[in-house]
C-alpha positions as CSV (number, residue, x, y, z in Angstrom):
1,X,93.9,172.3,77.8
2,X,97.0,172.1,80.7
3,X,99.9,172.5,79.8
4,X,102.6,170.3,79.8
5,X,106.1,170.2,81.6
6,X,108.9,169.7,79.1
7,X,110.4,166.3,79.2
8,X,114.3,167.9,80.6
9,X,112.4,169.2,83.3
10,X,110.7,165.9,84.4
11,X,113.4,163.6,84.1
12,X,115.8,164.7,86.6
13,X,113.2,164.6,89.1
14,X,112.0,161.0,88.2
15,X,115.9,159.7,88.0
16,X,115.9,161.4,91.8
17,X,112.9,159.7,92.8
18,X,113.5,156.2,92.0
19,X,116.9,156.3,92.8
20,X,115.7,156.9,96.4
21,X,112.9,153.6,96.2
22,X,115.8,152.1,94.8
23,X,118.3,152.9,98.0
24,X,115.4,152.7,100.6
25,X,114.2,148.9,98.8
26,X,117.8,147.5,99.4
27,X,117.7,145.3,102.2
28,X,119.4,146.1,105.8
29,X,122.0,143.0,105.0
30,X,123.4,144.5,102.5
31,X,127.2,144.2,104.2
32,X,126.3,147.2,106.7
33,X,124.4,145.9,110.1
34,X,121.5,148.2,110.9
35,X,122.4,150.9,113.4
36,X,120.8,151.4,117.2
37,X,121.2,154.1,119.4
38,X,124.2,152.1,121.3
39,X,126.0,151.4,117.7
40,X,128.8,153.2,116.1
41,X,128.6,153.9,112.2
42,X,130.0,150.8,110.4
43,X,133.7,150.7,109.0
44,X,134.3,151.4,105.8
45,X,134.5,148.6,103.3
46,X,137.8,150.0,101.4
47,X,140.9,151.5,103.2
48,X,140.8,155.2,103.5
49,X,144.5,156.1,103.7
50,X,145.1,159.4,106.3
51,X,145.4,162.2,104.3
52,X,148.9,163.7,104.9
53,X,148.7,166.8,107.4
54,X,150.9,169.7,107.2
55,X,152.0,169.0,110.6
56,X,152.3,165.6,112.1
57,X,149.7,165.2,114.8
58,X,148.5,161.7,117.0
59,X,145.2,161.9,118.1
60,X,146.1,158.6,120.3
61,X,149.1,160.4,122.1
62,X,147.0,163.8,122.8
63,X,143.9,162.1,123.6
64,X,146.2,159.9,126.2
65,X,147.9,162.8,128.4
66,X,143.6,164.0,129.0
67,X,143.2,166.1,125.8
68,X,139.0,165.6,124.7
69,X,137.5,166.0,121.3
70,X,136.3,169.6,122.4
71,X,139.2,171.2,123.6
72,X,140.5,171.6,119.8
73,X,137.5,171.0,117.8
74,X,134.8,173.4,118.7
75,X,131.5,173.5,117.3
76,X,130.6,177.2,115.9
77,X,126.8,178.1,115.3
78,X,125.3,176.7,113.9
79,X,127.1,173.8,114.4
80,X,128.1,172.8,110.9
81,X,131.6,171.7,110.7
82,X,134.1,171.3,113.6
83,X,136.9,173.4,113.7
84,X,140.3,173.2,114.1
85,X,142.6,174.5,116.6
86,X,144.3,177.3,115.7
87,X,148.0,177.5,116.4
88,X,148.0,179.7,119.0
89,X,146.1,177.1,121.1
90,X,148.1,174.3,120.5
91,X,151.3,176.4,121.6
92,X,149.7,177.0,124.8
93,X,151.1,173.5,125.7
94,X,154.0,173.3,123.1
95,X,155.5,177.0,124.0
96,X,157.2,174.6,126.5
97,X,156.7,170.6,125.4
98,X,158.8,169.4,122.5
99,X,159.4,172.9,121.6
100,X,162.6,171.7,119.9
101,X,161.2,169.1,117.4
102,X,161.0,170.5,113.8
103,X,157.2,170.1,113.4
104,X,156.3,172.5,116.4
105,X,158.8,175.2,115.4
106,X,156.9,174.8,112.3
107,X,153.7,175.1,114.9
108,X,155.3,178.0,116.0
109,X,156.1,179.7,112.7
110,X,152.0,179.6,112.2
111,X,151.3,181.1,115.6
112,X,154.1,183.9,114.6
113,X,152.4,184.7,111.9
114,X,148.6,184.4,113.2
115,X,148.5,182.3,109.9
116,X,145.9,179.0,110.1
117,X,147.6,175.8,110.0
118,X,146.3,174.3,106.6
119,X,144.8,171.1,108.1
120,X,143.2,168.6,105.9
121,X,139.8,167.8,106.4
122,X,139.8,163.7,106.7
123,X,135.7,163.6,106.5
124,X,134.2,165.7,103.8
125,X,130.5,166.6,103.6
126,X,128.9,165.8,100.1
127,X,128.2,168.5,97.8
128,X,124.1,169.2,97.7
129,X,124.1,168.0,101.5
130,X,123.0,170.0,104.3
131,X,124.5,168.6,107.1
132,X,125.3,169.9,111.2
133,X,126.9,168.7,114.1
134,X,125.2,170.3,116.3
135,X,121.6,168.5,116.4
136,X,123.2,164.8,116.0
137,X,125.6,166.1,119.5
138,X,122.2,167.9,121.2
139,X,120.7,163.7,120.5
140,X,123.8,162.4,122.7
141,X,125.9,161.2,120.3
142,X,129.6,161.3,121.2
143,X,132.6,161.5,118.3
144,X,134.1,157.7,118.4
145,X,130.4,156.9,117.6
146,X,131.0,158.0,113.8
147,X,134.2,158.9,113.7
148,X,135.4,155.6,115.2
149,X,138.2,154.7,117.5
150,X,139.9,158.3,117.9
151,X,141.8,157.3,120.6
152,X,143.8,154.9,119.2
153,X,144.7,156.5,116.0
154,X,148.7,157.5,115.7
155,X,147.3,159.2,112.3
156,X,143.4,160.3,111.3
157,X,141.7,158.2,108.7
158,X,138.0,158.2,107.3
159,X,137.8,154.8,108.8
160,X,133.6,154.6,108.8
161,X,131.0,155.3,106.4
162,X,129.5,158.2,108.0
163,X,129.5,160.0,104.9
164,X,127.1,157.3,102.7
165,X,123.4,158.1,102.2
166,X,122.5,154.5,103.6
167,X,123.8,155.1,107.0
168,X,122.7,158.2,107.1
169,X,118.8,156.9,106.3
170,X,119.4,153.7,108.4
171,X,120.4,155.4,111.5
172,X,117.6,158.1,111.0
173,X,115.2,155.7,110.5
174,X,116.5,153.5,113.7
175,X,116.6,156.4,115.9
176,X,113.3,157.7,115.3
177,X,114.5,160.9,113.1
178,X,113.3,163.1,110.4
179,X,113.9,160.9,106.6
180,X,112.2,163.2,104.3
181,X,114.7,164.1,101.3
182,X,114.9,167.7,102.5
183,X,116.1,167.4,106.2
184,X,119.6,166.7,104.4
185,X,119.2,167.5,100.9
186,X,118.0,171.2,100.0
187,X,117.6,172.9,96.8
């Protein structure tokens, strides 16, 4: 006779499975255009206020005197998260510019003490989800593509839906990539 599986043990896995029918049967129109390889990630529906920073910082005003994305986020192996600059770096320019303003003595006062700037993360990566950088950047993609208009933000904001499961599937799925449960999702 075979055994059976307990009931607590089947469930989860069932609730798991149809919830992913369920997501993958939803059609493309559902308020979020399908994404091509020339798109950027859709905004998101609800305002994301910018978290408050411990220092304040404008992407749009660095980014406009030649700054990129890469020379204060780098991208360790294996390419998980992006990192933030420590303070050392950014008083390589502010040793001399605006030195006087409160915010980069406070720079400064970091740098000192070879203590990390407690930035806030503005895009978090969902618990249970194994995501990198690096493969979507080795398949061309640039930051403003998910992260949206950089350059023109005074203050960063999570102002796409990069972290939803539905663009992550629909871009996948429009760009020809892996959308088996386990290329993000691991036990």
């Amino acid at each position: 006779m075979k055994a059976r599986r307990p009931v607590s043990r089947t469930i989860p896995g069932m609730t798991l499975a149809a919830l992913v029918i369920f997501v993958r049967s939803l059609p493309a129109e559902q308020g979020t255009p399908p994404l091509t390889t020339n798109s950027v990630v859709p905004d998101n529906p609800s305002e994301h206020p910018a978290p408050v920073q411990p220092i304040p910082y404008s992407h749009k005003k660095h980014l406009a005197l030649g700054l990129d994305c890469k020379t204060c986020h780098r991208n360790p192996e294996p390419g998980k998260l992006m990192t933030f600059p420590d303070a050392a770096r950014c008083m390589q320019c502010h040793a001399t510019v605006a030195k006087d303003k409160p915010s980069i003595q406070k720079l400064a006062s970091y740098a000192k003490s070879k203590q990390a700037v407690p930035w806030v993360r503005v895009y978090r990566v969902l618990p249970g989800v194994a995501w990198s950088h690096g493969p979507h950047l080795q398949a061309g993609w640039n930051c403003e593509t998910c992260h949206g208009q950089v350059r023109g933000m005074e203050q960063m904001s999570e102002v796409t839906s990069v972290t939803t499961m539905y663009v992550c599937l629909n871009c996948h799925e429009m760009n020809h990539a892996k959308t088996a449960c386990d290329t993000c999702h691991k036990s």
